[in-house]
MARROKOL-465719 format. One record per residue (C-alpha): residue number from 1; residue in three letters; x, y, z. Coordinates in Angstrom, 3 decimals, decimal comma. Example, Ala and Ser with C-alpha at 12.3 -4.5 7.8 and 13.67 -1.06 7.14 Angstrom:
2
1:ALA:12,300:-4,500:7,800
2:SER:13,670:-1,060:7,140
// end
This chain:
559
1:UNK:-43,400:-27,725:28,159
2:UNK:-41,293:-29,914:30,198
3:UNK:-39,547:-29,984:33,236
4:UNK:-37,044:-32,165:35,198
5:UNK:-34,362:-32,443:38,261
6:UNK:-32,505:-34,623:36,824
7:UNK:-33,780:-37,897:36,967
8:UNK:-35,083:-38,105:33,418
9:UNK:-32,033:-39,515:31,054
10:UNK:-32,945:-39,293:27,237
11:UNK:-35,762:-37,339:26,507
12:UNK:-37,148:-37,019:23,183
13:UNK:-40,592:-34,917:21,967
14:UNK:-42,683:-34,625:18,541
15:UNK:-44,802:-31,831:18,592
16:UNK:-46,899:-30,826:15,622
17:UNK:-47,138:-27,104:16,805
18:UNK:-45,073:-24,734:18,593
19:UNK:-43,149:-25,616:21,553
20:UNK:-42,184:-23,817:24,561
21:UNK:-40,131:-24,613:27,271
22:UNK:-41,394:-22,925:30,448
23:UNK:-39,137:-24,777:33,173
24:UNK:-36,341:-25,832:33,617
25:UNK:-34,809:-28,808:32,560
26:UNK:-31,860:-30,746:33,809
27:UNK:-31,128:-34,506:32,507
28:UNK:-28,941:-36,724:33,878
29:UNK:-25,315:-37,753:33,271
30:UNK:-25,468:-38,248:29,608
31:UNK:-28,685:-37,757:29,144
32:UNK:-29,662:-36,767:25,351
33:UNK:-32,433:-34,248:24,328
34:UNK:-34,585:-34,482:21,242
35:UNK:-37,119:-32,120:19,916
36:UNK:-39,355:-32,133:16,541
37:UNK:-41,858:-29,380:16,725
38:UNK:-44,013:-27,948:14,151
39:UNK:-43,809:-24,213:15,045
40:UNK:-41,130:-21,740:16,581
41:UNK:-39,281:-23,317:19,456
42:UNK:-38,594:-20,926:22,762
43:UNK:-37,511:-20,673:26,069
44:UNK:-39,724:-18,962:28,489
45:UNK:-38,889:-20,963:31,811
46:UNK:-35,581:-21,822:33,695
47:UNK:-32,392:-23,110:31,996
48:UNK:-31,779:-26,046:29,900
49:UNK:-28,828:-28,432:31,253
50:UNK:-28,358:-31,378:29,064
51:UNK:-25,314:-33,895:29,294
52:UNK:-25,361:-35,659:26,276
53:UNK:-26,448:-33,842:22,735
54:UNK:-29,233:-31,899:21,711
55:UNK:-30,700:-31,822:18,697
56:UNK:-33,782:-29,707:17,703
57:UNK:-35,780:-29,964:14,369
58:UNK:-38,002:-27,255:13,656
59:UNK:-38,184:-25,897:10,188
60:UNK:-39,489:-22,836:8,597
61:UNK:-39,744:-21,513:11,987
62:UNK:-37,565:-20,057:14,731
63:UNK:-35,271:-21,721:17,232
64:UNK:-34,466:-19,351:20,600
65:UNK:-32,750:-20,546:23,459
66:UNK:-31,159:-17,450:25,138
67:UNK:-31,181:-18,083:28,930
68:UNK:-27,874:-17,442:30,029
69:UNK:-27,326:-20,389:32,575
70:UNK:-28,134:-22,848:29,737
71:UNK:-25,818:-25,038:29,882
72:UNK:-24,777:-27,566:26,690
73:UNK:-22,606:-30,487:27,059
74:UNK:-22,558:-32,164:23,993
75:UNK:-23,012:-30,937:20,704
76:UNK:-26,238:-28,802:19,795
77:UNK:-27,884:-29,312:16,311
78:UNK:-30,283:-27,516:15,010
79:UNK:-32,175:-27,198:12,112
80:UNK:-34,788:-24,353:11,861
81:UNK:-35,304:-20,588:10,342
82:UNK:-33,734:-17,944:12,656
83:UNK:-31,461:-19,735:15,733
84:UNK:-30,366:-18,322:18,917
85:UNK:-28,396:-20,312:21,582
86:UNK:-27,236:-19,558:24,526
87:UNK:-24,866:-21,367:26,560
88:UNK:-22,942:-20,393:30,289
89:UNK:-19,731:-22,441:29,299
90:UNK:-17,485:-23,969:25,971
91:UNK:-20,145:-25,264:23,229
92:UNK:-20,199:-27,752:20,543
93:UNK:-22,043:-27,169:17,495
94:UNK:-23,501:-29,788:15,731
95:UNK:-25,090:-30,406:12,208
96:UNK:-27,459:-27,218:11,654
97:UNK:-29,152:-25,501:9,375
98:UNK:-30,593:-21,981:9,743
99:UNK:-32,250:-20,857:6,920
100:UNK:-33,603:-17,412:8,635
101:UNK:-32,510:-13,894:7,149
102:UNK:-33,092:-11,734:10,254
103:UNK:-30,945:-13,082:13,168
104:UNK:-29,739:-15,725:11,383
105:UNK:-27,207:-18,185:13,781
106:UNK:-26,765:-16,444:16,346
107:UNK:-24,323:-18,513:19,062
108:UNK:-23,394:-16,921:23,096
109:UNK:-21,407:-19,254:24,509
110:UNK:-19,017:-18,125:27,969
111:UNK:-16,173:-20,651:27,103
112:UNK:-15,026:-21,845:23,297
113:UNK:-17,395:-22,493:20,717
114:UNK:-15,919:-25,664:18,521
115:UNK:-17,621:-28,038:15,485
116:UNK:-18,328:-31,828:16,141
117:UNK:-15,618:-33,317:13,465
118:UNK:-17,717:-34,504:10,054
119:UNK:-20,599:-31,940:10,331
120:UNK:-21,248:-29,009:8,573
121:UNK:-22,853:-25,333:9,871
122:UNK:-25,323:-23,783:6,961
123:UNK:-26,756:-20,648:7,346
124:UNK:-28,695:-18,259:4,714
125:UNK:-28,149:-15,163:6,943
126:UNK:-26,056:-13,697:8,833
127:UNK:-23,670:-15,783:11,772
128:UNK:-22,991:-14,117:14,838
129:UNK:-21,032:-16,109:17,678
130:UNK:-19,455:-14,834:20,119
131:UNK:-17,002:-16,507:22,899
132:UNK:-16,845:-14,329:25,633
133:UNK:-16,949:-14,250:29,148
134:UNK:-20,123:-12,237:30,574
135:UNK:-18,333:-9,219:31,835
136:UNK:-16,351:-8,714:28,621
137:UNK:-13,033:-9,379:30,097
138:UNK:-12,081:-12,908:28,676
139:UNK:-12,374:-13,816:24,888
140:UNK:-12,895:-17,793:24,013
141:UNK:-11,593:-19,605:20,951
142:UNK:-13,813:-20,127:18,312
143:UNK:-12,698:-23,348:16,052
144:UNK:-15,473:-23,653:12,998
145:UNK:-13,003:-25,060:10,862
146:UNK:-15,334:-27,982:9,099
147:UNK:-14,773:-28,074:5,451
148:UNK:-18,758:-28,639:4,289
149:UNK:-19,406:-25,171:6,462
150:UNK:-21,411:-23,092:4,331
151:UNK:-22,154:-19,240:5,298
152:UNK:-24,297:-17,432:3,244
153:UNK:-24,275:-13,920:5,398
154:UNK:-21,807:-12,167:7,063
155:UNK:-19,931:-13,980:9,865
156:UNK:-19,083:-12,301:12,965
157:UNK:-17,246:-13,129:15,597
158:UNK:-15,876:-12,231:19,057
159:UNK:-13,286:-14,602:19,871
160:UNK:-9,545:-15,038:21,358
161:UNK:-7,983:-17,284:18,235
162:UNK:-10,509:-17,605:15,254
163:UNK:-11,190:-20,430:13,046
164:UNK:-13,660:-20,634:10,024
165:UNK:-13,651:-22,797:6,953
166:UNK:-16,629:-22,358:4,277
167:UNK:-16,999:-24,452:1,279
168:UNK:-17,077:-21,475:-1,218
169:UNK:-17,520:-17,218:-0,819
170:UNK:-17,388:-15,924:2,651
171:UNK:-18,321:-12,777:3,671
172:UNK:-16,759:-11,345:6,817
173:UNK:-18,816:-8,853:9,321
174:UNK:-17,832:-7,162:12,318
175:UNK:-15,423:-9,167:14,370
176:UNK:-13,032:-8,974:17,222
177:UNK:-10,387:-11,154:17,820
178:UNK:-7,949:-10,656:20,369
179:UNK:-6,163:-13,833:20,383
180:UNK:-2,168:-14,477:19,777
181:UNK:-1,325:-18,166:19,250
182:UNK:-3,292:-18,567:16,009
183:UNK:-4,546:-15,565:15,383
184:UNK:-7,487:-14,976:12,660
185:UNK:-7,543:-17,609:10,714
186:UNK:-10,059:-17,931:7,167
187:UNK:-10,209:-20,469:4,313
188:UNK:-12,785:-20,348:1,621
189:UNK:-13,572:-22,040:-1,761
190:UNK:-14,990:-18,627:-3,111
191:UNK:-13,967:-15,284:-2,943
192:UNK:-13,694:-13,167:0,929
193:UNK:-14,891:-10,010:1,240
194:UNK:-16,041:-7,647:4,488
195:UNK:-19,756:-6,486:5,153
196:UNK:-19,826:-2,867:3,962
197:UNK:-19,819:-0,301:7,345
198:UNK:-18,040:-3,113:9,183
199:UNK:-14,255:-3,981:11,010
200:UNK:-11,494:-6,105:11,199
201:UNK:-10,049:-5,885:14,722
202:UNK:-7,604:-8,442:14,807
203:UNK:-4,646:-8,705:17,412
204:UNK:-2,671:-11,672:16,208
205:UNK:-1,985:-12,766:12,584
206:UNK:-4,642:-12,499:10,101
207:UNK:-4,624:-15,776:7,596
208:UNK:-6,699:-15,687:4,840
209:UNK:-6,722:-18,216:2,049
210:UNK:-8,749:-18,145:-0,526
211:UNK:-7,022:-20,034:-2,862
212:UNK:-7,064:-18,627:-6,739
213:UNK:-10,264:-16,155:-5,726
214:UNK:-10,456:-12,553:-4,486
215:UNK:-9,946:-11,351:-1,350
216:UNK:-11,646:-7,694:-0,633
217:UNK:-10,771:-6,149:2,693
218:UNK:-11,769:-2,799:1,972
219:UNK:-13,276:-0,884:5,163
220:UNK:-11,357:1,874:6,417
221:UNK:-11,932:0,814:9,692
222:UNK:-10,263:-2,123:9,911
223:UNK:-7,503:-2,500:12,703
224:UNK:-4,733:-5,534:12,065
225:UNK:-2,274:-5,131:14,803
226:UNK:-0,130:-7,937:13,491
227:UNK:0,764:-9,508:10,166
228:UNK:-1,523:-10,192:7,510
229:UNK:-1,160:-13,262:5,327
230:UNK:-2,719:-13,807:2,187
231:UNK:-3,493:-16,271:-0,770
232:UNK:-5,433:-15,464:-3,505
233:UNK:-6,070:-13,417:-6,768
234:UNK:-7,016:-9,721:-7,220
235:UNK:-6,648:-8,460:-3,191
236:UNK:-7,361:-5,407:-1,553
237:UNK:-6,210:-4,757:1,795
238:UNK:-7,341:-1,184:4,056
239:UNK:-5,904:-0,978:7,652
240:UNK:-7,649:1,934:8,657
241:UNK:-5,684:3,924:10,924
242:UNK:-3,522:1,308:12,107
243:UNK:-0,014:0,206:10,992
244:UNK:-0,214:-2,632:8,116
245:UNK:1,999:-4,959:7,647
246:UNK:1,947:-8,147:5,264
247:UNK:3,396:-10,880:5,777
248:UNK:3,931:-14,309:3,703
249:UNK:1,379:-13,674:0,993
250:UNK:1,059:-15,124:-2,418
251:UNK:-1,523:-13,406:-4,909
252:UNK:-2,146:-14,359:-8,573
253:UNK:-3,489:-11,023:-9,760
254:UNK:-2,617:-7,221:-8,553
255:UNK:-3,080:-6,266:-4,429
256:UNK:-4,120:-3,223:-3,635
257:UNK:-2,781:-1,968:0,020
258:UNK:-3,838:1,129:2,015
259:UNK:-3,520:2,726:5,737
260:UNK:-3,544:5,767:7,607
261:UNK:-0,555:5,163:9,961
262:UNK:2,048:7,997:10,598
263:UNK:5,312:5,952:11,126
264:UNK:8,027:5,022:9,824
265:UNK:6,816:1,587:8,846
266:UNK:2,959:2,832:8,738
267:UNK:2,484:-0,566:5,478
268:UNK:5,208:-2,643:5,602
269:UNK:6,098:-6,633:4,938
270:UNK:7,670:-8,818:7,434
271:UNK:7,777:-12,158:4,857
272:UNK:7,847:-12,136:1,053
273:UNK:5,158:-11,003:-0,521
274:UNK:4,796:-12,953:-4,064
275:UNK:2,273:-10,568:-6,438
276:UNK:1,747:-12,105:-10,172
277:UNK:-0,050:-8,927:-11,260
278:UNK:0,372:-4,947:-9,960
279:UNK:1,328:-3,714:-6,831
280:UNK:-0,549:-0,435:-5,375
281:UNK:0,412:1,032:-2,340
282:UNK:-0,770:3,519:-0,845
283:UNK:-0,405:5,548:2,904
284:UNK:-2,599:8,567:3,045
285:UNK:-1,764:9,861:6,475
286:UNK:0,409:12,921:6,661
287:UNK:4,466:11,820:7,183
288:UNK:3,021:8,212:6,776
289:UNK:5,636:5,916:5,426
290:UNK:6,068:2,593:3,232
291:UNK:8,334:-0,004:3,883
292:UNK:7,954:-2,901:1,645
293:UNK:11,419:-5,090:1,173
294:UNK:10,699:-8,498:0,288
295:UNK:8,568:-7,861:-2,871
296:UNK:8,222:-10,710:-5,577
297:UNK:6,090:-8,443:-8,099
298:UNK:5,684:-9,294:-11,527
299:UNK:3,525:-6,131:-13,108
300:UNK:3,880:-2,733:-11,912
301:UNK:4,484:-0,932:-8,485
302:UNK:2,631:2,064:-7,709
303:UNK:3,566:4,091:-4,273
304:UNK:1,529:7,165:-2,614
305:UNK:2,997:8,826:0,624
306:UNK:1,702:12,452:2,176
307:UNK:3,236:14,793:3,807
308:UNK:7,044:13,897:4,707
309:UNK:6,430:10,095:4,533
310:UNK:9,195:8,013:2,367
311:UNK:8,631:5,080:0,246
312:UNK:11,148:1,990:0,611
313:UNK:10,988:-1,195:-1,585
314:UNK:12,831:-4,067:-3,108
315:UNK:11,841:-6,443:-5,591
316:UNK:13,248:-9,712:-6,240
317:UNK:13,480:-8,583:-10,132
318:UNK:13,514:-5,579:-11,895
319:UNK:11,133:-2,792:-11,057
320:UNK:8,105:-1,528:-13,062
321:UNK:6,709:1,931:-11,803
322:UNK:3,424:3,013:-12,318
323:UNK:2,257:6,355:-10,458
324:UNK:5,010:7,035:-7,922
325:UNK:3,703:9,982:-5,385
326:UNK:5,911:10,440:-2,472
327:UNK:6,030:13,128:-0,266
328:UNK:9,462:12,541:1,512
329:UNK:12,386:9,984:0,130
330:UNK:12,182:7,258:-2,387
331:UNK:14,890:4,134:-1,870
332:UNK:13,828:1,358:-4,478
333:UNK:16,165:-1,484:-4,824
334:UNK:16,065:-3,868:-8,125
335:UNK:17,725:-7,339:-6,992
336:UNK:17,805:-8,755:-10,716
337:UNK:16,231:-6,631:-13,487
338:UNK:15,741:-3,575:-14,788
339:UNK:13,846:-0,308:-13,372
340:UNK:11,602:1,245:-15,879
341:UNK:8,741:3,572:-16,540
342:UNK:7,432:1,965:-19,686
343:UNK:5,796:-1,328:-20,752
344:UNK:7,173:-4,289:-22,971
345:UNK:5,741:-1,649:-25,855
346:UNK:7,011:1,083:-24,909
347:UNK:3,762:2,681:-23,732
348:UNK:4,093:5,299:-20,774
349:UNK:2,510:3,442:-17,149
350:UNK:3,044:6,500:-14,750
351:UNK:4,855:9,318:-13,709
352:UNK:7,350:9,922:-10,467
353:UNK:6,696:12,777:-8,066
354:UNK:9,260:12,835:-5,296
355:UNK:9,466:15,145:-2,792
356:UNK:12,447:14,324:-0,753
357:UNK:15,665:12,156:-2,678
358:UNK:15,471:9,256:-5,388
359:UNK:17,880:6,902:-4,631
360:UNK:17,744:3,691:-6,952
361:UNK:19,798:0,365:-6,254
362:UNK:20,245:-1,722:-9,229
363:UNK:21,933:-5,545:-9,904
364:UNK:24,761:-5,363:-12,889
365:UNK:23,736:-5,521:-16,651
366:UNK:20,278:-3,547:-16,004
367:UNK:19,135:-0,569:-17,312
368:UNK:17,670:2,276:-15,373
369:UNK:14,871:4,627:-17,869
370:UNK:13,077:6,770:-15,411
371:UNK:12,135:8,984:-19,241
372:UNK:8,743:10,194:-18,658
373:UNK:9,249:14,073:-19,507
374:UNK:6,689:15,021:-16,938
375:UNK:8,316:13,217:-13,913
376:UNK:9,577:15,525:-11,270
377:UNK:12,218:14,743:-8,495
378:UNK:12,660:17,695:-6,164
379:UNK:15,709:15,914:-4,090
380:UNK:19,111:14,303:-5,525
381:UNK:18,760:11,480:-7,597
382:UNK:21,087:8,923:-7,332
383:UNK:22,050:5,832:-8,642
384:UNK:23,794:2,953:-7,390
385:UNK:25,108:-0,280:-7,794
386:UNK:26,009:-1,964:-11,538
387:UNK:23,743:-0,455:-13,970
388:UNK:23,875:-0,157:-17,657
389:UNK:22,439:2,523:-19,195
390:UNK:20,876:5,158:-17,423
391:UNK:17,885:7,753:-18,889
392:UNK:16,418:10,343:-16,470
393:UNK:14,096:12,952:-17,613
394:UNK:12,665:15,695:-15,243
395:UNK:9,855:18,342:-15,884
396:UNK:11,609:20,899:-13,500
397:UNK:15,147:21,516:-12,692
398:UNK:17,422:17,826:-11,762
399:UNK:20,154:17,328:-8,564
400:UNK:21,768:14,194:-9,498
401:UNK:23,560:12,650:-6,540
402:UNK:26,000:9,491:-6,796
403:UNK:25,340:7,962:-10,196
404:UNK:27,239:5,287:-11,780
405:UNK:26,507:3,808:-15,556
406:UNK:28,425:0,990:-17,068
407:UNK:27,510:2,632:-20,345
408:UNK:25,805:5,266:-21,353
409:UNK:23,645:8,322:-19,133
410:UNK:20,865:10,791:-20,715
411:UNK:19,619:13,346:-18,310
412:UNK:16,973:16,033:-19,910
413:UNK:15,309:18,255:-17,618
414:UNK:13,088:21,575:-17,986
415:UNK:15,384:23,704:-15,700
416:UNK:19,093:23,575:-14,204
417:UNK:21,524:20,252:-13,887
418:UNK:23,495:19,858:-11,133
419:UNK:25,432:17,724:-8,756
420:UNK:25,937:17,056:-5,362
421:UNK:27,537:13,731:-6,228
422:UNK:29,924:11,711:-8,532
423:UNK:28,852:11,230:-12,301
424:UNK:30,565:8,157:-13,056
425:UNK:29,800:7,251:-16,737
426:UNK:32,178:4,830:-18,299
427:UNK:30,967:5,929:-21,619
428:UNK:28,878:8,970:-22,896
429:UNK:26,922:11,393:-21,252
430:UNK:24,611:13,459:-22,579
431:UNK:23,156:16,686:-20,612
432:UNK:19,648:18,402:-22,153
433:UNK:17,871:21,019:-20,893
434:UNK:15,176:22,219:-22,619
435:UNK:13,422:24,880:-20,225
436:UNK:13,270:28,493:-20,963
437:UNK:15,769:31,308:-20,995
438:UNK:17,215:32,326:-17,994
439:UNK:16,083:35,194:-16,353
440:UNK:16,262:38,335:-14,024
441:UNK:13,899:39,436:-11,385
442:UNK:14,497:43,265:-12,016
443:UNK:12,998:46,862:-10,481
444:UNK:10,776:48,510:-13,176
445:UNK:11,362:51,784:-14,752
446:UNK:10,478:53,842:-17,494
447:UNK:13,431:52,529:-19,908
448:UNK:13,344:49,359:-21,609
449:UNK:16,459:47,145:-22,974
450:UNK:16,287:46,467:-26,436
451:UNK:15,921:43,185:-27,860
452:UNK:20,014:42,204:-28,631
453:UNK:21,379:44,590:-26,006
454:UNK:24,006:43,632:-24,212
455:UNK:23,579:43,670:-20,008
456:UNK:26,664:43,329:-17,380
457:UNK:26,616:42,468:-14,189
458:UNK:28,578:45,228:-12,261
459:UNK:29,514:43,222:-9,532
460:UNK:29,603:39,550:-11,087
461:UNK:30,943:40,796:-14,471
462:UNK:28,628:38,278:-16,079
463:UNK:27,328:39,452:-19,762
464:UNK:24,282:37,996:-21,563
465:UNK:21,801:39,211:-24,404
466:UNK:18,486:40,496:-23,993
467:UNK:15,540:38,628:-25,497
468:UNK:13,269:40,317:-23,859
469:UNK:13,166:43,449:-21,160
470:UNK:9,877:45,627:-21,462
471:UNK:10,322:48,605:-19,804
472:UNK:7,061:47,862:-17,177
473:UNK:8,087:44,611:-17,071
474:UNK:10,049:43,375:-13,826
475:UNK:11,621:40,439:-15,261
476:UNK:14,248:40,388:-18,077
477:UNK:15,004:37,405:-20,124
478:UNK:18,568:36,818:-21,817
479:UNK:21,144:34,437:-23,378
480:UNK:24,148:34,092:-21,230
481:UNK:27,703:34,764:-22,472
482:UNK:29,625:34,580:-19,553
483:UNK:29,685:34,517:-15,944
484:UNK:26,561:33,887:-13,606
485:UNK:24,522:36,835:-12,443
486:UNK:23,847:37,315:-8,730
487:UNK:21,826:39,878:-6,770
488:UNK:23,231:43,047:-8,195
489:UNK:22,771:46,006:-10,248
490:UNK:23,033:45,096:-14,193
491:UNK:23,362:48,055:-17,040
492:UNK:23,028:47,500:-20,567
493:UNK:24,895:48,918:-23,820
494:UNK:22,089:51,791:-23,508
495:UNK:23,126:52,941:-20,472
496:UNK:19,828:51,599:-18,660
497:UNK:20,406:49,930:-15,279
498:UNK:17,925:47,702:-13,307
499:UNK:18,474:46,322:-9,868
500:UNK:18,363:42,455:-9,568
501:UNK:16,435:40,586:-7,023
502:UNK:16,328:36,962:-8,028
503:UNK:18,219:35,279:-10,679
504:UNK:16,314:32,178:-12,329
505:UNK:19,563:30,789:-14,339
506:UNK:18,987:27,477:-16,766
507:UNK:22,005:25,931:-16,857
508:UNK:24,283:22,592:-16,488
509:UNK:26,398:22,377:-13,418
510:UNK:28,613:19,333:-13,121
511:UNK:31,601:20,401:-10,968
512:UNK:31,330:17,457:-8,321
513:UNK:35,517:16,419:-7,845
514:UNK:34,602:12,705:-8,709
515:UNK:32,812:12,988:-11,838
516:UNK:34,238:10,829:-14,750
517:UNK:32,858:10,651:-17,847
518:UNK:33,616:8,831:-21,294
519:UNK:32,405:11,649:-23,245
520:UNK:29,936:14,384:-23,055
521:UNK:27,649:16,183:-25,358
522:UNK:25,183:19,153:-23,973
523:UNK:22,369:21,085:-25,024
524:UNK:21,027:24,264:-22,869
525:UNK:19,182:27,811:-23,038
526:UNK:22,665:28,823:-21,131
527:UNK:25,923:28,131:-20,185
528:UNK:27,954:24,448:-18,820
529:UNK:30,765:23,723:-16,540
530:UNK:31,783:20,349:-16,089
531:UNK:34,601:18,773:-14,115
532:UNK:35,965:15,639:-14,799
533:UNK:38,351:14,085:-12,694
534:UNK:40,243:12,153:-16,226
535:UNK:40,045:13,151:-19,438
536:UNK:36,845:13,868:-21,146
537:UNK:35,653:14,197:-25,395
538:UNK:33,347:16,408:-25,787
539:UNK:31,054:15,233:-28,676
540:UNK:28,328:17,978:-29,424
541:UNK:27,785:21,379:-27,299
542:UNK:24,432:23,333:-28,659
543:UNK:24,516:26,171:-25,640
544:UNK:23,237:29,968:-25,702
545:UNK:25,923:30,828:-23,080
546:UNK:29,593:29,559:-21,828
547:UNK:30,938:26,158:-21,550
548:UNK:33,843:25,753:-19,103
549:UNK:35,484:22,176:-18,812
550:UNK:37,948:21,416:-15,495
551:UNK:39,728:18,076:-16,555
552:UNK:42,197:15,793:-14,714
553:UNK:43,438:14,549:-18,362
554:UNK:43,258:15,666:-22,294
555:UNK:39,902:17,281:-23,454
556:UNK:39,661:16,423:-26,872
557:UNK:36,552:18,123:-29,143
558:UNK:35,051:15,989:-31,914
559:UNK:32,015:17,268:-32,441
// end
């Protein structure tokens, strides 16, 4: 061992076993230490104060130098199996290699922890440093920003702003950074990914750039209070709990995005986010929303909300759904392109679910197709702006709100068409629905209506034909022929009456003021009223009840 107050300058030792230091040892101003030893190096006496640099050789075995008034002025290489260092104020790391699997390089420093320029860190196992004040209260840069750095392990850190370059795949552990000016900031040759069980708590901006590799952020306990920036290929982002939002990001392949946030911008984007591949976004927190408006996505977009949460984008083209699940409102804006459900081949890539409204914004000359038959929109859907032709297809009954086509507009749905908003439809419109009958939620009793009876509605007056009416059945099933049945008593040709409790009615309802259309053609299990505000052609009606047209001009029938 060796010892010193400070009057030794450079000291240098070769020792062909291990070596211990059991006092302390202070060189003078600019004094530089140097140690070759052939077995573990430790630190059983006072604290180490050296000046100038340090540099320790001692491989295959263990470097640990933990006392916490050590104190390191110029940079510290090592070379050796498993390091610790310890150091009461900033540090520079040197040249080292740790080659040790169980602690790895592990750096405490109470002040910054920064790389001599030109040298490279390598470690086989895991890197731990952390820049932090000993009562917890002050975090430390941490600059290890070299471009020859190579970590094998997980790298942790505790730090105010973060810096770490590595020469190819980097794998991120448990870290904390709190700082603001710079943030988190990662580069790698290889791909990034997080230790499995571990988190991202990150207060400023999170940069990660990883050039054409993956990025994998994947733990559900990651925390990114500000943005996150990206570069790289197939990326998957999880925020945990907290809100996500990403900001100027480029990736070559598909990103993958997911939090637990209930707000109104729970995963949003606050630059544009550039994706050459598919988009998947997902909240799955209860009223959780998405807000994603400065989307540059080439493949598909896929969007999951729970609860009451809505779903907002905009892409810089045309839009290409996959799997839309959204528990409140869907607003999806196409700046210059078409919105559709299907591939260049035609081939289905998802279905819509929407709880709350559809509302799709479209740029002139596009087409909107939303034709899956097993989509479902609960709310209106509307349709704004310029587009060409329009196809919508629902599974369930359709509320169209404010839709405008250029050219021509198909709606098919499995129940009732209606509007709570302007059909504007330069040219032809045609209205399908292909659900069953219509029918009546009726008291049972001992008499059943025959097959081709004839029921009326003694307070509506409406009239329909029975397909089917089982005496201990408590539903009856008809063909409308005028009028709309409401909550009354109904008697058929027989004389048998029934008193109805809810009326399930198929039908096509277009009586919004403001509709316009070129011409129409229909198809239903029931009756149609339509209004136009100008005249209307009627090209094809296949109904099993009433059609009643309201025009501002001629109707004219050619079909």
């Amino acid at each position: 061992s060796l010892s010193s107050g400070g009057t030794l300058a450079n000291v240098t030792v070769r020792n062909s076993d291990a070596f211990d230091f059991g006092a302390a040892l202070t060189l003078a101003t600019g004094g530089n230490l140097i140690l070759t030893a052939g077995g573990d190096v430790t630190q059983t006496g006072g604290a180490l104060t050296v000046p100038g640099t340090t540099t320790i050789t001692a491989l295959d075995s263990d470097v640990t130098l933990t006392n916490a008034s050590n104190n390191f002025t110029g940079a510290v290489s090592i070379q050796g199996q498993d390091v610790q260092v310890t150091d009461s104020d900033s540090l520079v790391l040197g040249a080292s290699t740790a080659t040790g699997a169980t602690t790895g390089y592990a750096i405490i420093a109470r002040g910054a922890v920064t790389q001599l320029s030109g040298t490279a860190l390598t470690v086989t196992g895991p890197t731990t440093i952390t820049a932090q004040s000993s009562d917890t209260s002050t975090n430390y840069d941490v600059t290890l920003t070299n471009a020859s750095n190579n970590f094998n392990g997980a790298v942790a850190i505790t730090g105010s702003d973060v810096g770490i370059t590595d020469i190819d795949t980097l794998v991120l552990g448990a870290s904390t950074v709190t700082g603001t000016t710079t943030g988190y900031d990662v580069i790698a040759g290889g791909a990034v990914t997080q230790l499995s069980g571990t988190a991202l708590a990150i207060t400023g901006v999170t940069t990660i750039n990883a050039g054409s590799n993956d990025v994998t952020l994947a733990n559900t306990s990651n925390g990114f209070t500000d943005a996150v920036e990206i570069t790289g290929q197939v990326v998957e982002i999880d925020g945990g709990t907290t809100k996500l939002k990403i900001g100027t990001s480029i990736i070559g392949g598909d990103l993958t995005l997911t939090s637990g946030n209930a707000a109104d911008d729970g995963i949003t984007d606050s630059g544009t986010v550039t994706v050459g591949g598919n988009l998947s976004v997902t909240n799955d927190v209860n009223n959780g929303a998405i807000d994603m408006e400065t989307l540059a996505v080439t493949g598909t977009i896929s969007l999951v909300t729970s609860g009451s949460g809505d779903a907002t984008v905009a892409n810089t083209t045309g839009l290409k759904f996959a799997d839309v699940r959204v528990g409140g409102d869907l607003a999806a804006t196409a700046s210059n392109g078409a919105v559709t459900q299907r591939d260049t081949s035609g081939s289905q890539l998802g279905e819509m679910d929407i709880d709350g409204t559809t509302t799709i914004a479209v740029s002139s000359a596009n087409d909107v197709t939303l034709d899956i038959p097993s989509n479902d929109f609960t709310g209106a859907v509307s349709i704004t702006g310029s587009a060409n032709d329009i196809t919508i297809k629902d599974i369930n009954a359709i509320d169209l709100g404010a839709v405008a086509a250029a050219r021509d507009y198909s709606v098919s749905a499995g129940g009732a068409i209606t509007d709570s908003g302007a059909q504007v439809i330069t040219r032809a419109a045609t209205f399908v629905t292909d659900g069953d009958l219509p029918t009546l939620t009726v008291g049972s009793t001992s008499n059943a209506y025959e097959v081709g009876e004839i029921i009326t509605g003694l307070s509506s007056g409406a009239t329909g034909i029975v397909r089917e009416g089982a005496a201990d059945s408590t539903t009856v099933t008809y063909v409308a022929t005028s009028g709309t049945f409401t909550t009354e008593t109904i008697t058929g040709t027989s004389g048998t009456t029934r008193t109805v409790t809810a009326v399930a009615d198929v039908t096509i309802l277009l009586d919004h003021p403001n509709n316009s259309f070129g011409s129409i053609n229909i198809t239903g299990n029931a009756g149609a009223t339509i209004n136009s505000a100008g005249a209307v052609e009627l090209t094809g009606q296949t109904l099993l009840g009433n059609l009643t047209v309201t025009a501002g001009g001629h109707v004219t029938d050619t079909g």
